[in-house]
N, C-alpha and C positions, 0 to 999 in steps of 0.2 A: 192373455194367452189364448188365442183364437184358434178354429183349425188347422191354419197356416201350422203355429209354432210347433205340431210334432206331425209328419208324416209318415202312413203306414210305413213297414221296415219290407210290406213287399205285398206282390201281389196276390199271397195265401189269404184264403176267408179265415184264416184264423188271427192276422195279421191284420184284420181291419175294427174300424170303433163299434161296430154295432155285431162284433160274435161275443159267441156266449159267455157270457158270466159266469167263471168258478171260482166262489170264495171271494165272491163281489167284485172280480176284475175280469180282464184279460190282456192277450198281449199289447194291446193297441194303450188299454188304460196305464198298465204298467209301467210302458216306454215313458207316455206323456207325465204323468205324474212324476217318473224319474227329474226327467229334465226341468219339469216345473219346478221342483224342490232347489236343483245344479241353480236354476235361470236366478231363481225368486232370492237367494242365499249372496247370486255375485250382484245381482241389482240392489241388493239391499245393503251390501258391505258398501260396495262404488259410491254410492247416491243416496245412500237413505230412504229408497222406495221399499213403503212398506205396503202398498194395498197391489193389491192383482184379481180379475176379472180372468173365470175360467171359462174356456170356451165364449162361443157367440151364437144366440140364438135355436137356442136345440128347437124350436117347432117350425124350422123355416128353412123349406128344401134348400139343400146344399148343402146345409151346415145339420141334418136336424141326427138328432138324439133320444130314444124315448127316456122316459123319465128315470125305470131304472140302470140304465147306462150313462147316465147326466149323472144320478144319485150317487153311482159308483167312482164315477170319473174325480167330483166334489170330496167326495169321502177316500178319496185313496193320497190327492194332491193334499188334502189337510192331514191326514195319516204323516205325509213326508217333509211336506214344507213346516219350515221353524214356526212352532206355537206363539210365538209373537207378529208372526203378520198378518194380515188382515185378507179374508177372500171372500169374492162375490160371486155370485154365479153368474155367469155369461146369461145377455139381457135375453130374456122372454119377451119378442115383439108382438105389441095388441092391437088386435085387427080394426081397422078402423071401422065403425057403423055404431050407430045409436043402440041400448041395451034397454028391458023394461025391467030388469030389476040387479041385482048384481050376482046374484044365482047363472045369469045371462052371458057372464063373460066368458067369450070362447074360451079366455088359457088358462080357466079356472082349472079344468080337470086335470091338466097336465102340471101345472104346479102342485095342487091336493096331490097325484101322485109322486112327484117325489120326494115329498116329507113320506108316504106312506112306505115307500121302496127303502125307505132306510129304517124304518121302524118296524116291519115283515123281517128284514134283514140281522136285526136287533144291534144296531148301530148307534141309535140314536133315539131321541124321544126321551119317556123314562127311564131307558138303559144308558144316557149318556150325551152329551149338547148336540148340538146340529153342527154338523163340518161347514162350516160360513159364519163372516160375520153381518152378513147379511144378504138378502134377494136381490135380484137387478130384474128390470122392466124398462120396452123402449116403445115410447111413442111418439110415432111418426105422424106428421098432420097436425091441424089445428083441431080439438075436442069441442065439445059441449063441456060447459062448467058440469051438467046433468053426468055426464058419462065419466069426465075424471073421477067424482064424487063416489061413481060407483065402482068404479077401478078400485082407487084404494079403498075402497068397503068391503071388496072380494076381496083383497091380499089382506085386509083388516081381519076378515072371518076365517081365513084358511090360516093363513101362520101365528094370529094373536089368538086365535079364538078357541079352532080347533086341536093346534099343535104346540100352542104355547112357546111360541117363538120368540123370543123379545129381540131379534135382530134387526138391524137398519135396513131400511126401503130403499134402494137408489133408481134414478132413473138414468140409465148409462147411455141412452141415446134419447134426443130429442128433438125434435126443430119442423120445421115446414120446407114447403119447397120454393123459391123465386117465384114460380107461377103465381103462389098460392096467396104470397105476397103482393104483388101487385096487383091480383082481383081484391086482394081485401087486407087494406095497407095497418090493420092493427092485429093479422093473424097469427105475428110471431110473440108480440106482447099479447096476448090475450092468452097462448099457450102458454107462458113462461110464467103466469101469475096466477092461470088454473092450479098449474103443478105446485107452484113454490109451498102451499103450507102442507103439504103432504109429505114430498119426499123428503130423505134425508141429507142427497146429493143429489145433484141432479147435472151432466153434460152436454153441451150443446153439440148436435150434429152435423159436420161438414166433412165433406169428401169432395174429389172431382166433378167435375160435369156426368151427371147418369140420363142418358137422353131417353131412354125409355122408361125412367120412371118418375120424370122432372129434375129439374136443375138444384140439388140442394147442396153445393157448395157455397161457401162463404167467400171462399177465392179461387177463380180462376186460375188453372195452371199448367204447363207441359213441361214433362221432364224432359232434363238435353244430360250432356253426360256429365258425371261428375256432380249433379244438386239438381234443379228445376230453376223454372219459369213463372213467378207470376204476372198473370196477363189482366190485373184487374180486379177490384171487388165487388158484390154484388150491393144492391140495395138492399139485403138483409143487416149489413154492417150496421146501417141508420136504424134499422129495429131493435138492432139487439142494445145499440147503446141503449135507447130510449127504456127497452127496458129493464136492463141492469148495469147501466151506468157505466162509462169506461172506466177502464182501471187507472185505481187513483188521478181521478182528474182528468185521465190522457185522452187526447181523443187519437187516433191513425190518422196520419193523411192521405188522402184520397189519390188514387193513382191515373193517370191519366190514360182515358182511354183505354184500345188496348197494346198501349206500351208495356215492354216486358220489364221486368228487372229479376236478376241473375239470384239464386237464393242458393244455400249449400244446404 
């Protein structure tokens, strides 16, 4: 449930996600959380989907959130949605560059405050669990085994240590870019087995062509009307088997070129 999934109801500053908080919401929170409850209720009768990811990215212009309107947004959607399904917080992306200690992590502060916006709030903490069943974190790029290490050592000391969280760690976006790839053909394996004994889950990330921030799709594609176009996979496909193995056995066949085939 991304930005996309509720937009303002109009162009009033009182109408959008970042006005003031009365009694821990506002109209922006209210709306979304409404429909999150509608969405999460007929996805879950339909299909048996029971996890949902709120929001994306609250410290990453476009999308960002400070902590206590993230806090609020998390705690209003678990207020409404059925107490048997499972919610994460829309992923916290970490910034890429080497740290000297874990104290060092830029989105340290901003995750410490939103366990703190809801425990000021008396929501949560000793007055009552955490609205999530767990955190979401996305990293983009290949790491240092050094800086994973201290990654989850900062989410180690802030929700196990200091807030007593015992919820699941997921990594909701992850992967490298094409480029990144073929300068150094074991970038995507080397990230995928940093991460593995940390997270809880963890997703591989692919989207279209981003030409201004590198190529990190897995498959080429152009929508035509009616479904899309794929026009080809990348050489990330060869990495990723290599390092988690196709499913059961399978491997994809390779497409040729860039011939297209027709997908709904």
């Amino acid at each position: 449930m991304p930005p996309e999934f509720f937009s303002p109801r109009s162009e009033d500053p009182l109408d959008q996600p970042d006005a003031s908080l009365v009694n821990f919401t506002n109209n922006y929170i209210t709306g979304f959380s409404d429909r999150a409850a509608t969405v999460s209720a007929a996805f879950n009768a339909a299909s048996g989907v029971g996890d949902f990811i709120i929001w994306n990215e609250p410290t990453t212009n476009g999308t960002m959130l400070d902590a206590d309107h993230f806090a609020a947004l998390l705690h209003q959607c678990r207020s409404k949605m059925n107490p048997t399904l499972r919610i994460y917080w829309g992923g916290v992306d970490t910034a890429v560059g080497e740290v000297a200690t874990p104290n060092d992590i830029p989105e340290r502060p901003y995750i410490n405050a939103v366990y703190q916006a809801l425990v000021s709030a008396g929501l949560a903490g000793p007055t009552g669990p955490w609205p999530w069943t767990g955190i979401n974190i996305h990293i983009h790029r290949d790491r240092s085994d050094d800086y994973i290490g201290k990654l989850f050592q900062m989410i180690d000391e802030v929700a196990r240590q200091t807030w007593s969280d015992p919820g699941e760690v997921i990594v909701g976006e992850w992967g490298v870019t094409v480029e990144d790839q073929d300068a150094t053909p074991s970038a995507l394996d080397h990230l995928f087995n940093a991460i593995v004994p940390h997270g809880d889950k963890m997703f591989l990330f692919s989207h279209a062509r981003v030409t201004e921030d590198g190529r990190w799709a897995l498959i080429y594609w152009n929508g035509v009307p009616g479904g899309f176009q794929i026009c080809g996979r990348s050489n990330l496909y060869r990495a990723y088997d290599v390092a988690v193995g196709p499913p059961d056995g399978l491997r994809e066949p390779p497409l040729p070129g860039v011939d297209c085939v027709l997908g709904i």
